[in-house]
N, C-alpha and C positions, 0 to 999 in steps of 0.2 A: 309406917305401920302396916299399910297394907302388903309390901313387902317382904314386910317380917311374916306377915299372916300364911301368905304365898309358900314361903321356904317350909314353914314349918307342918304345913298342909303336903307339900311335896314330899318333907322328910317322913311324914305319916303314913302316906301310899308308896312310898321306897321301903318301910317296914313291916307293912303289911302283907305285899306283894314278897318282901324278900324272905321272912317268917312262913308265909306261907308255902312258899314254895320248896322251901328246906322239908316242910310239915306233908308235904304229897311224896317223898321220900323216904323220911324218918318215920310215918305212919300209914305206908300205902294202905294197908288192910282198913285200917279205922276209914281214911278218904275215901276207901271202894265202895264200903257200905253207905255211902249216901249218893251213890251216884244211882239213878235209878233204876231199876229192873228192863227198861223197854230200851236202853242206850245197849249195845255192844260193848262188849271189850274195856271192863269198867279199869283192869289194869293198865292197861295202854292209856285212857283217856285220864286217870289221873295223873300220872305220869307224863306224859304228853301237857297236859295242862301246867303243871310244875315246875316244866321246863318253860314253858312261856311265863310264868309268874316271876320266873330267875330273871329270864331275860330282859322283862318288861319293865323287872324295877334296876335292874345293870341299865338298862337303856334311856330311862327317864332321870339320871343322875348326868349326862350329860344334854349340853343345849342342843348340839346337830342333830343329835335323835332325840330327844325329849316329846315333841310332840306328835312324834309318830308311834315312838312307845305309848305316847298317854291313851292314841286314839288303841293302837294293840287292847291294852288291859282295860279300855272301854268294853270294846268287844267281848273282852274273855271275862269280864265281870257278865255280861251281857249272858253270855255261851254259859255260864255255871248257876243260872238262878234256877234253872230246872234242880239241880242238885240240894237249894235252900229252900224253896219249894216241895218238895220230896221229903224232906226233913220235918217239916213244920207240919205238913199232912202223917205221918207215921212218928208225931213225937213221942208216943207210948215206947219204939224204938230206942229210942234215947231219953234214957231215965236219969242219967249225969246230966243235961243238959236241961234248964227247967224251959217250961213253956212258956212263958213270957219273951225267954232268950230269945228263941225258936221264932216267936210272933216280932219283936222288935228287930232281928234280923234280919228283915223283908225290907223295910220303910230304911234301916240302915241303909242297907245295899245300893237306895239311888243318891244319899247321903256320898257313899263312898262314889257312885260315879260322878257327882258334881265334884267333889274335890281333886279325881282324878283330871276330870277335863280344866277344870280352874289353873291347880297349880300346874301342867303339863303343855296347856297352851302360848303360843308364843308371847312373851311379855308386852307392852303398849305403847 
């Protein structure tokens, strides 16, 4: 069971990670706009980031990298809460997006980095 739990938590953050990173691509403009006014080079940095999101969930599908990918998109979950942050504060910006989404987003967020370190860490 708890194995099962494992894989399917793993297969979660390999598709969030690999969705997203397609989505820093497919929608650079939309991603720019929530990166925040006081960061540089908000093209670059999503982009830049998209491509570690490619990586991180290519890298967490096998075990020799697995856990160094996980500790990766630790980090880079870490490195983009200013961006979910910036969102939740200017949600009048985003009228598609309700505010509730906006506010449970946050509390997700360390959701998503316990599952990244969970299923990504070396097994027992």
């Amino acid at each position: 069971m708890n194995q099962m739990l494992r894989r399917l938590t793993l297969g979660f953050v390999f598709l969030w990670f690999f969705i997203g990173g397609i989505a820093h691509f497919a929608f650079t403009g939309t991603e720019m706009s929530i990166v925040p006014p006081y960061l540089p080079h908000h093209r670059a940095l999503v982009l830049l980031s998209g491509v570690f999101e490619l990586f991180g969930a290519a890298g967490i599908l096998f075990r020799p990298t697995r856990a160094m990918a996980g500790w990766g998109l630790v980090l880079l979950t870490i490195a983009v809460t200013p961006a979910n942050i910036f969102m939740w504060q200017h949600a009048a910006d985003y009228p598609h997006i309700p505010y509730w989404a906006l506010t449970l987003r946050l509390p997700a967020q360390a959701v998503l980095l316990l599952g990244i370190w969970w299923s990504t860490r070396p097994a027992d």
